[in-house]
C-alpha positions, 0 to 999 in steps of 0.5 A, a space after each residue: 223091658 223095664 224103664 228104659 228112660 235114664 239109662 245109657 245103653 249100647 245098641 250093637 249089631 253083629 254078624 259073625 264078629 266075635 264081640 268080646 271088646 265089650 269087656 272095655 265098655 261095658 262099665 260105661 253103660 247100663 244094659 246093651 242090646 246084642 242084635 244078632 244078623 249072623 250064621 252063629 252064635 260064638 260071640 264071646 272067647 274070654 268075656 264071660 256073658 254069665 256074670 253080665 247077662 243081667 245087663 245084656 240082652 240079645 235078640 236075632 234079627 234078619 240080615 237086613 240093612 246091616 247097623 242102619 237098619 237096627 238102629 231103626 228097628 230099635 228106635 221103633 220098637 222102643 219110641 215109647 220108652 227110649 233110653 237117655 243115651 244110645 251108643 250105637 256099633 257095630 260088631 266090627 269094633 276091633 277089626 281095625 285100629 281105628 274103630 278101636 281109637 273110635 270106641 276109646 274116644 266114645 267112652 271118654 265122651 260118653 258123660 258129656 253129651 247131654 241133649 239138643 245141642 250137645 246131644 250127638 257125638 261122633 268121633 268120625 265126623 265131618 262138616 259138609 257143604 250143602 251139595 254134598 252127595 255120595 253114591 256107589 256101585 259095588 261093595 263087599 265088606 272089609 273083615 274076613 268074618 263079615 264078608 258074604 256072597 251077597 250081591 251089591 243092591 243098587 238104590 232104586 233112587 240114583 244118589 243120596 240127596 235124591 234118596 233123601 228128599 224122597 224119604 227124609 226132608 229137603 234140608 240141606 247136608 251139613 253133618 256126616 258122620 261115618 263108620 255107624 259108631 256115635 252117642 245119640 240122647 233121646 231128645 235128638 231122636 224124637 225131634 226127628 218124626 216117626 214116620 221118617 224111621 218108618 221110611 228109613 227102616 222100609 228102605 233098609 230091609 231090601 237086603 244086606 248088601 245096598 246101597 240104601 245103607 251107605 246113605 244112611 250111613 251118612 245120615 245120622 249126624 244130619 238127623 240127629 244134629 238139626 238142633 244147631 
C-alpha cells in the first residue's frame, strides 16, 4: 500500500450490510479500507465502486470480534505506516437514525480533530466515574442483515474492569465512547504500546458473538483519550 501517512482513511467492517451510505463520505477522506466478514459480496445498489475503486480497498477477513477485532487488525498490519486520521464504522451506518446523526457529525468534524489532545472524536460520548464497569450475558445483534445463529460467548474474564487490568492497564475509566463510530489521528494509537493491540486483537478472535467485544467497545475513548 503507498504512504499511508497523511491521509484520512475509513477503516469499515461489514457484514451482510449493503454499504452504499459511502456515497455521503466518501469526499471527506482519501482511501477507505472495506473489510468484509460476511456470507456475500452485494455491497452496493446505487454506489458505483468502478468509478472509486481507486480509493477503496477491500479485503475479506474472518468473522471474528465484529468492528473491534478490525480496528486491531488494521492498526497491526499498518504500525508502520499508520494514516493521519482513521474514521472507524461499522457497516450498520443506515440501520438506524442515530448512526445516520452519528456519521453527519463525523463529517463536520472530521478537519478539527488534530493529535494528543484533540486527537479523538466520538460523537456517542461520555465521561464515566472511576468504578464504571459493565458486563452482559447474551446479545443478538439488532439489524435484520447481521443477525446470525452464532452463540453468545461469555468472556473468560467476569466484567470489564477485570478484563482490562488483565490485557490492557490499571488506569482508571474516564471515557466511553459507543456504537465503534469515531476519528482517531495516529499520534493517539501509538501512545498506546504495541502489545496492547496485540492482546486485544487475541481477545477479539474467540468469535463473532462475545462478550470480550462489548468490552472493547467500551475501550476506545479511554486508549485513545490518555493525553488529557
Amino acid at each position: 500500500m503507498d504512504d499511508l501517512t497523511n491521509k484520512t482513511v475509513i477503516v469499515l467492517t461489514r457484514y451482510n450490510e449493503n454499504i452504499d451510505w459511502l456515497r455521503y463520505i466518501i469526499n471527506f477522506v482519501d482511501h477507505i479500507f472495506i473489510y468484509n466478514k460476511g456470507e456475500n459480496e452485494n455491497f452496493f445498489k446505487i454506489f458505483n465502486l468502478n468509478d472509486n475503486i481507486h480509493k477503496i480497498t477491500i479485503q475479506r477477513l474472518p468473522n471474528v470480534g465484529r468492528i473491534d477485532h478490525t480496528l486491531v487488525y488494521f492498526i497491526l498490519e499498518h504500525w508502520d505506516n499508520l494514516p493521519e486520521k482513521i474514521v472507524n464504522l461499522p457497516g450498520s451506518v443506515m440501520m438506524c437514525k442515530s448512526k445516520g446523526y452519528y456519521l453527519s457529525a463525523i463529517t463536520k468534524k472530521l478537519k478539527t480533530v488534530k493529535e494528543k489532545y484533540k486527537g479523538f472524536y466520538s460523537p456517542r460520548f461520555h465521561i464515566v466515574s472511576s468504578n464504571y464497569n459493565y458486563t452482559i450475558n447474551d446479545y443478538k445483534a439488532e439489524g435484520f442483515c447481521n443477525k446470525n445463529d452464532n452463540p453468545f460467548i461469555k468472556s473468560e474474564y467476569p466484567d470489564l474492569q477485570t478484563w482490562k487490568k488483565s490485557i490492557i492497564d490499571n488506569i482508571d475509566i474516564k471515557y466511553v465512547a459507543m456504537r465503534g463510530m469515531f476519528v482517531v489521528c495516529r499520534d493517539n494509537i501509538k501512545h498506546i504500546d504495541k502489545s496492547i493491540y496485540e492482546n486485544l486483537r487475541a481477545s477479539l478472535s474467540i468469535g463473532d458473538n462475545i462478550e470480550n467485544g462489548h468490552f472493547a467497545e467500551r475501550i476506545w475513548a479511554h486508549l485513545f483519550k490518555q493525553f488529557v
